[in-house]
TIVO-691696 format. One line per 3 residues: number of its first residue (from 1); their letters; for each residue x, z, y of N, C-alpha, C, CB. Coordinates in pm, whole numbers. Each point is the difference from the previous one (the first is absolute). Last residue first. Glycine has a CB too. Layout:
residues N
NUM	a	X,Z,Y,X,Z,Y,X,Z,Y,X,Z,Y ~ ...
***
This chain:
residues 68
68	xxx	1780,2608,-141,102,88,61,-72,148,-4,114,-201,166 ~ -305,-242,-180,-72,71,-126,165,94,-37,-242,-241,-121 ~ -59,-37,534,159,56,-31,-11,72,-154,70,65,289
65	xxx	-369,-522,-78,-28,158,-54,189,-5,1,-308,37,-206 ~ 40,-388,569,85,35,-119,-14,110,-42,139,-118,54 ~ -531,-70,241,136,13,-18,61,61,-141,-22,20,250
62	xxx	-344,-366,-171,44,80,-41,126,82,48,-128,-122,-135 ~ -30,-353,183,-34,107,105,35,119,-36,-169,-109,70 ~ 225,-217,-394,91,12,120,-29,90,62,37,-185,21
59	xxx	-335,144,-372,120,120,-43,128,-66,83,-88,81,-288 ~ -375,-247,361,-24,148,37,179,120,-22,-335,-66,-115 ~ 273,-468,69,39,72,136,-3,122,7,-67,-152,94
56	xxx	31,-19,-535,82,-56,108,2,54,129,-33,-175,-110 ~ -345,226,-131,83,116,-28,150,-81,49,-166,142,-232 ~ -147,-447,424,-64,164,19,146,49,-39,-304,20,-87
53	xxx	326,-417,-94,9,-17,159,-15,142,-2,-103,-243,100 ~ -82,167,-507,153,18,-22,64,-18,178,6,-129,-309 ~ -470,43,228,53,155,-18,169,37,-45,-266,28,-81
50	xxx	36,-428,253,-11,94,96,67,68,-51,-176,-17,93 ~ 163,-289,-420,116,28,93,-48,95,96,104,-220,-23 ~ -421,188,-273,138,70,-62,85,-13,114,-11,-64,-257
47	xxx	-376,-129,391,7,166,-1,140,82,-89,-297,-29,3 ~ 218,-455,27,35,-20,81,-29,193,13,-29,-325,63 ~ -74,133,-471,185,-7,67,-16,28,123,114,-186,-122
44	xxx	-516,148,7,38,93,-75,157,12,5,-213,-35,-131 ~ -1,-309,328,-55,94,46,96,135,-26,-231,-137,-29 ~ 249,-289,-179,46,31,99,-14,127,108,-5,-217,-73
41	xxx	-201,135,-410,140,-26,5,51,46,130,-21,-191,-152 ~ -439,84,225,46,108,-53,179,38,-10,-243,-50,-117 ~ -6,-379,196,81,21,123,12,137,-42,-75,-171,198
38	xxx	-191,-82,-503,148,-61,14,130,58,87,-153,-189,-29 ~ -353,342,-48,77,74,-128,180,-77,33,-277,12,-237 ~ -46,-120,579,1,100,-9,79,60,-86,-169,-39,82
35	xxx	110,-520,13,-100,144,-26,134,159,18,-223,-174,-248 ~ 304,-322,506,-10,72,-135,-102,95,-16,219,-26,-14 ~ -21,-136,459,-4,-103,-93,-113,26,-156,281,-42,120
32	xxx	-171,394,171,-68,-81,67,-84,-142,-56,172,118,141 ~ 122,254,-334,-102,81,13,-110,-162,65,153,327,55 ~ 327,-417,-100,-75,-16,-91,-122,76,-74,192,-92,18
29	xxx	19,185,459,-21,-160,-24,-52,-40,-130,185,-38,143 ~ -74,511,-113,-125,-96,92,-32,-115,5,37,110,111 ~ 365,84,-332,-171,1,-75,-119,14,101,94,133,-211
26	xxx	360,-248,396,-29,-98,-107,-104,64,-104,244,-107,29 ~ -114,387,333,-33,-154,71,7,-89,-129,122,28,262 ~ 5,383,-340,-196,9,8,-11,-136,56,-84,276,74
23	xxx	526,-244,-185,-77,34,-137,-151,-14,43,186,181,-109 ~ 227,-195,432,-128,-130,-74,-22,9,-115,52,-164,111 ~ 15,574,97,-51,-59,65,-43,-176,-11,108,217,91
20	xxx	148,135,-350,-163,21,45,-23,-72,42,-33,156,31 ~ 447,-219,-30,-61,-79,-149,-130,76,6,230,-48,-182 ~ 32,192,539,15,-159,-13,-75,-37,-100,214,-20,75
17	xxx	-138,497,-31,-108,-102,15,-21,-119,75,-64,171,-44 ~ 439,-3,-227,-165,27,-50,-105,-42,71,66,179,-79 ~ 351,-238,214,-10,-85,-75,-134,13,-64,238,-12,-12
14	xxx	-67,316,285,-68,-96,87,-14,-102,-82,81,62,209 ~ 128,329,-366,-112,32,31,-72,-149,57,85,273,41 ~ 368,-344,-140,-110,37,-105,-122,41,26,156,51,-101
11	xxx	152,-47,433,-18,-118,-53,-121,-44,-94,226,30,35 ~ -57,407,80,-80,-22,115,-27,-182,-55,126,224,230 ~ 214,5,-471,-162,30,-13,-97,-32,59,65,129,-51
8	xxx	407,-250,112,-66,-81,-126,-101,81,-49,201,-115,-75 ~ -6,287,485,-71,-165,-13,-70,-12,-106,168,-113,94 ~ 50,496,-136,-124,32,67,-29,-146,59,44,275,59
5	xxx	331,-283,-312,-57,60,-55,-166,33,81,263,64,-109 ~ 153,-161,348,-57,-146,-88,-106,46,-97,237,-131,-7 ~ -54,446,282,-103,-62,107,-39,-143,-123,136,86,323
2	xx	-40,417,-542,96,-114,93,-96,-65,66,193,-53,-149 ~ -293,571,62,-25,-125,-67,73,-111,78,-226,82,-90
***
């Protein structure tokens, strides 16, 4: 695999959870401010991105298949 190619994953992975992260920091704050049903929305994005972060990394770490 090239080296620009395994950045622009490793990137990506961290973008995810860049956006986990002020995903729960902004449905806390409107967990805080707010009721409960407002800061959901956020919440709930904020497990999609985990989970797109996760299989992101799980299929870097991965080593490569030879299908040779």
């Amino acid at each position: 695999m090239s080296k620009t190619l395994n950045v622009l994953k490793k990137t990506l992975e961290y973008l995810w959870l860049i956006i986990a992260l002020g995903s729960i920091g902004i449905g806390i704050k409107e967990h805080i401010s707010n009721t409960y049903k407002e800061a959901l929305p956020f919440y709930l994005f904020t497990f999609i991105a985990l989970f797109f972060f996760s299989s992101r990394r799980k299929n870097r770490m991965s080593p490569p298949k030879n299908d040779a």
